[in-house]
C-alpha positions in Angstrom: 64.9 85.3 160.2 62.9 82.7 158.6 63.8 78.8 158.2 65.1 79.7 155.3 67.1 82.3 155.3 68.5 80.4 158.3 69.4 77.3 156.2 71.1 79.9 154.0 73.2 81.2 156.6 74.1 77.7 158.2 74.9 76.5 154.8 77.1 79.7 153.7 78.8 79.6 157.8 80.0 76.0 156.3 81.3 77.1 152.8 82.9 79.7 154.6 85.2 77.2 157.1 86.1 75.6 153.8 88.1 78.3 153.0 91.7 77.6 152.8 92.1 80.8 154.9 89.8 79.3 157.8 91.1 75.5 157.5 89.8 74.1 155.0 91.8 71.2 153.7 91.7 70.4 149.7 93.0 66.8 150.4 89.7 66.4 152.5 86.5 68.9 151.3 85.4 69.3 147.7 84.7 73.1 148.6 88.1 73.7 149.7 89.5 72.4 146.6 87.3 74.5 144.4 88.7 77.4 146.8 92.1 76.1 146.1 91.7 76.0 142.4 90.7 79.8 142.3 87.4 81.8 140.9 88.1 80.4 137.6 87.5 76.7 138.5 84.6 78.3 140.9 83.0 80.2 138.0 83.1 77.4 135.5 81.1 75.1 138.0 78.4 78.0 138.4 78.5 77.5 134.5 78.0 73.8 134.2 75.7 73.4 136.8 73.0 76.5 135.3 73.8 74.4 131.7 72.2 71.9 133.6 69.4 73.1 135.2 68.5 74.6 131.7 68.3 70.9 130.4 66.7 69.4 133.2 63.9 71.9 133.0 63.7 70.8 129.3 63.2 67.6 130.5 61.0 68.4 133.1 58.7 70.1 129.9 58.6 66.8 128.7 58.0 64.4 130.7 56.2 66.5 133.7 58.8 65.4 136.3 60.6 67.9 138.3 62.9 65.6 140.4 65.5 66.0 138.3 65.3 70.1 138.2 65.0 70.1 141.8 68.3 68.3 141.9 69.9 70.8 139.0 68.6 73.7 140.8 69.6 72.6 144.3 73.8 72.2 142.7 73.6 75.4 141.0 72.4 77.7 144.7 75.2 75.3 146.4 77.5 76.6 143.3 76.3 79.8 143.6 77.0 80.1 147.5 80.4 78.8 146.9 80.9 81.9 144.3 79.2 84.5 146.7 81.6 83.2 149.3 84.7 83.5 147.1 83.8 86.8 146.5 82.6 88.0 150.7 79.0 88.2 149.4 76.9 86.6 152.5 73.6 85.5 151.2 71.5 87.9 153.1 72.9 90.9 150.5 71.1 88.9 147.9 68.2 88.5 149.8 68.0 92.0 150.4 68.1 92.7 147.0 65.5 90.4 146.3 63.4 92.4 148.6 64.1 95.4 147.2 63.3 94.8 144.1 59.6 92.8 145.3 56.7 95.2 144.1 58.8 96.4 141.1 58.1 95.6 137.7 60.3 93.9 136.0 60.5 96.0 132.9 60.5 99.2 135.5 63.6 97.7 137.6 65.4 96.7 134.1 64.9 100.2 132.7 66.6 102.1 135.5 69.4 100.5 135.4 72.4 102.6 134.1 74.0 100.4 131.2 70.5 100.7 129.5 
């Protein structure tokens, strides 16, 4: 396992205790109150934070400065672990689908799909 799939892991092991299910207390863990509000509340966050990525890498055309979209970007993965979570997706699955999709073509991979 590299150093980052590890950070991946450690990170989703953490979202995961958040849970109301496991502990987590909504009075005292932002993740446990986006648990508590439901997928809904969840989803809308993995919304707002890609809107803002999209703007901050506008802004990183601009101006040349990434800081910014490396902050955006690093919300929406924390959002998007919180979603996998809500939903038993570990990150690894992802992963793993990254990897099976390395070497393909993206027009190849998009083509075989079956609601083409």
């Amino acid at each position: 396992m590299t150093d980052d799939q590890i950070i991946l892991e450690r990170l989703s092991d953490l979202i995961e205790s958040r849970k109301p299910q496991n502990g987590g207390d909504p009075a005292t863990s932002y993740v446990a109150k986006l648990f508590a509000k439901g997928d809904d509340a969840i989803l809308k966050k993995v919304g707002e934070e890609a809107t803002e990525v999209v703007l901050a890498a506008k802004d990183a055309r601009v101006s040349g400065d990434a800081a910014d979209l490396i902050y955006e970007c690093a919300d929406l993965w924390f959002h998007s672990l919180v979603m996998l979570a809500n939903y038993n997706v570990r990150p690894q699955q992802v992963l793993d689908e990254l990897a099976r999709r390395e070497g393909l073509s993206g027009l190849v991979e998009k083509a075989s799909r079956s609601d083409n």
